[in-house]
N, C-alpha and C positions, 0 to 999 in steps of 0.2 A: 534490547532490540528483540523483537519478536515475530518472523518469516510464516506467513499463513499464505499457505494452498488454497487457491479458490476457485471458483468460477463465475462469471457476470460478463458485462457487457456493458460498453460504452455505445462512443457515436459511431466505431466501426462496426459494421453490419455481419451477420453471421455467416456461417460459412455452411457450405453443401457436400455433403458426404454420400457417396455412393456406400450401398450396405445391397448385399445378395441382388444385385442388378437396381433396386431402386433406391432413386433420391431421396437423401433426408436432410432436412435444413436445421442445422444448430446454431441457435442462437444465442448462447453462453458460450465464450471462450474459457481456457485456460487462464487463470492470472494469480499474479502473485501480490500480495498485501505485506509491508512493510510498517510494523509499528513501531516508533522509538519516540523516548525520552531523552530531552538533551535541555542541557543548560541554555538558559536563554542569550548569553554571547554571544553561542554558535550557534544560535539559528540557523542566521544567514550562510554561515559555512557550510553548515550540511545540506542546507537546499541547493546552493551553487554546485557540491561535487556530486548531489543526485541526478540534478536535471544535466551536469555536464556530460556523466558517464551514461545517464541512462537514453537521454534523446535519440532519436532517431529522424524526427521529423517526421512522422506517418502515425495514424489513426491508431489508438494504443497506448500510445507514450506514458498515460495515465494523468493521475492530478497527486497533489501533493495538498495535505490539510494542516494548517497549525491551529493547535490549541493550544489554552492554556491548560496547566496540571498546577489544580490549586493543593494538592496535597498526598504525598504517597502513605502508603499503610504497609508495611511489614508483616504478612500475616505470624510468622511463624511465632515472631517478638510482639507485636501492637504496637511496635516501634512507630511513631508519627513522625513524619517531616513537610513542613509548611514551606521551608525557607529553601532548601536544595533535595527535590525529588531527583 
């Protein structure tokens, strides 16, 4: 699992920030990016306890993308695995 700091912007709209008396409009928010690898089993299970925990029901919530991972690499060994990344 791999927790990445970002910034962007969905379908909620930017927000307005007073600076030295005048308005400035930001249109990137603050967000967090989650990458993981999981065995294809628990797919399902970890989508159910992300969207259970993380929902709120308001503009943000995020999306959640599955790929496949046809094959991981080990740099440090060139270890290859095809069958259980």
């Amino acid at each position: 699992m791999t927790i990445i700091e970002a910034k962007g912007r969905g379908e909620q709209k930017g927000i307005t920030l007073q600076f030295r008396g005048r308005s400035i409009e930001v249109d990137t928010l603050p967000k967090i990016k989650i990458e993981m690898v999981v065995k294809e089993e628990i797919v399902d299970a970890v989508i159910n306890a992300i969207t259970d925990t993380a929902r709120t029901g308001k503009f943000g919530d995020g999306k959640i993308f599955v790929l496949p991972v046809e094959e991981a690499i080990r740099v440090r060994t060139a270890e290859r695995s095809r069958e259980n990344p």
